[in-house]
N, C-alpha and C positions, 0 to 999 in steps of 0.2 A: 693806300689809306685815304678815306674820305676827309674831304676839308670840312671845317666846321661853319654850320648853317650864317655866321655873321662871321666876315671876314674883318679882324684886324686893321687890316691895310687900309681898308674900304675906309673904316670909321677914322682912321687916322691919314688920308691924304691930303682934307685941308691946311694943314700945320704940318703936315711930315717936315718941311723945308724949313721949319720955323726952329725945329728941335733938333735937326739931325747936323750932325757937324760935316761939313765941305771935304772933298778929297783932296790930298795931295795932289795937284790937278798939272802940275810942272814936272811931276814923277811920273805919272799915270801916263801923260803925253810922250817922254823920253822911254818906257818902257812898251809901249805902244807901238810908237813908231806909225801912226797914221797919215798917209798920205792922199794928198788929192785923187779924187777919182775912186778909190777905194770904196765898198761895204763896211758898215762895222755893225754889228748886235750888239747892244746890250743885256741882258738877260737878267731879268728880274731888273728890269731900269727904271719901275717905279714911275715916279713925276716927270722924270726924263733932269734931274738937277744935275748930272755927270754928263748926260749927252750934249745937252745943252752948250757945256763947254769946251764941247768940240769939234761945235760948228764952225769956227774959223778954218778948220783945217780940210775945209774944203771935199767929205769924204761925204758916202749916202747912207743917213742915220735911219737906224732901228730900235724900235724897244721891244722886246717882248715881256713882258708878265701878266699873273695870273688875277692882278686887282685891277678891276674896272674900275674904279675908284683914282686910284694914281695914275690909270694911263688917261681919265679925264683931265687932269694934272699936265699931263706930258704933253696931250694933243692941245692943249691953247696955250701952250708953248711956241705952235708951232717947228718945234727943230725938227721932228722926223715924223718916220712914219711909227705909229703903234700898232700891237697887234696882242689881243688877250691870246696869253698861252703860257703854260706850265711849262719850267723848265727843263723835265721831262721828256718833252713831245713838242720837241719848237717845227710849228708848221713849215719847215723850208727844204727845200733838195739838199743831198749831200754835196759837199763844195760851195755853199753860195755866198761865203763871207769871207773875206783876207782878214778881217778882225774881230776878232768876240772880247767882250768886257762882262764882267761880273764886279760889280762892287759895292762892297761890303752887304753883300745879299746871298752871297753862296750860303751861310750857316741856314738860312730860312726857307732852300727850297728841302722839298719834302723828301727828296730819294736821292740821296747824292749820287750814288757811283751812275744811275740813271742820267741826272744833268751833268754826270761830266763826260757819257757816251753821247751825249745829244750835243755838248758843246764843239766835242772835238770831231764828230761828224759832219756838220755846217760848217764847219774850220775848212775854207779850201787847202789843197797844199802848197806848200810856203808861207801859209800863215801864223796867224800869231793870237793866241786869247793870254789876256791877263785878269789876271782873279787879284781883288785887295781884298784884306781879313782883316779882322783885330784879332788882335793872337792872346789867345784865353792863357796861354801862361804868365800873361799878368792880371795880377788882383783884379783891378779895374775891369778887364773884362770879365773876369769870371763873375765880376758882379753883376755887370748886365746880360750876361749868358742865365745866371739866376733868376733876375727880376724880368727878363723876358718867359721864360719858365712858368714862374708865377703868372705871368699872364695868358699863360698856353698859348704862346707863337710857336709852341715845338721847334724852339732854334736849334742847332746841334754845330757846337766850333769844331774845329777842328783844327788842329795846331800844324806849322806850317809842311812839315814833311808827311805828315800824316796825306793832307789836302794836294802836296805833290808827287804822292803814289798815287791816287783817286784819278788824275790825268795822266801818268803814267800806263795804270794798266788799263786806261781807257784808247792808247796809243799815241801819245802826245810824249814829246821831250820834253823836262821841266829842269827848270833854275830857280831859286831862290830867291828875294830880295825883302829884306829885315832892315825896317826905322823904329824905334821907339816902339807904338803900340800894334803898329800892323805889321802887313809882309805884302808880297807878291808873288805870287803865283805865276812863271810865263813859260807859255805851254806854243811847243813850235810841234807844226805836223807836216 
């Protein structure tokens, strides 16, 4: 499906950071498990405000997404490297990352069972992706799964077992993890 002539993201990356609430980022690390030396992707990383915070951990940062807009964002950051690309079709060889991150961006990319055969592809083996959601079975998101809607972001939730068969039959082992409004996705190959 074609994306539409003004991108979204574009018009929103000076503020994205201003409005969008911080991850769990003491979770995200403990289910992670990033280590020095290591690769990590993020995918769909946006401004890079999740990589960012994981630079201390001494690992070689990535972003990919498809808004030039936020990865201008990400790049005078300096934490990593950027690279425009759909989550779909991430420009890299199979095996080239011990860790892939997605958060709170899987509802927004365009083809899901596609990004989650492309996440678990660049997934070397023994690695590890962790996907964070807000889980539309609550009110709250359903509301902003709505008013996203209304602004044709074509978001699509997807509730937490549903999103751990997508990396399932994409060949990834999945586990679960459930706080309050989100979850986790972690996906071993």
């Amino acid at each position: 499906m074609p994306r539409p002539p003004i991108d979204l993201f574009d018009l929103l990356s000076p503020i994205y950071e201003r409005v969008i609430h911080s991850p769990d980022i003491e979770r995200l690390k403990a289910l992670l498990d990033l280590r020095a030396g290591q690769r990590l992707l993020d995918v769909g990383g946006g401004t890079g405000r999740v990589t960012r915070l994981l630079t201390e951990q001494g690992a070689r940062l990535f972003i990919a997404d498809p808004s030039s807009g936020m990865l201008h964002q990400a790049q005078e950051k300096g934490c990593c490297r950027v690279l425009l690309a759909p989550s779909e079709r991430l420009p890299f060889a199979a095996g080239s990352f011990e860790r892939v991150i997605a958060v709170d961006a899987f509802h927004h990319f365009w083809r899901h069972e596609a990004a989650a055969r492309e996440m678990v592809r660049v997934l070397a083996p023994g690695g590890r992706i962790v996907i964070e959601e807000p889980d539309v079975r609550h009110l709250g998101v359903k509301l902003v799964a709505l008013a996203e809607r209304l602004a044709l972001m074509r978001s699509r939730f997807h509730p937490p077992a549903e999103l751990a068969r997508l990396f399932q039959r994409a060949g990834g082992r999945t586990t679960l993890h459930e706080k309050g409004i989100n979850f986790w996705v972690v996906v071993e190959k």
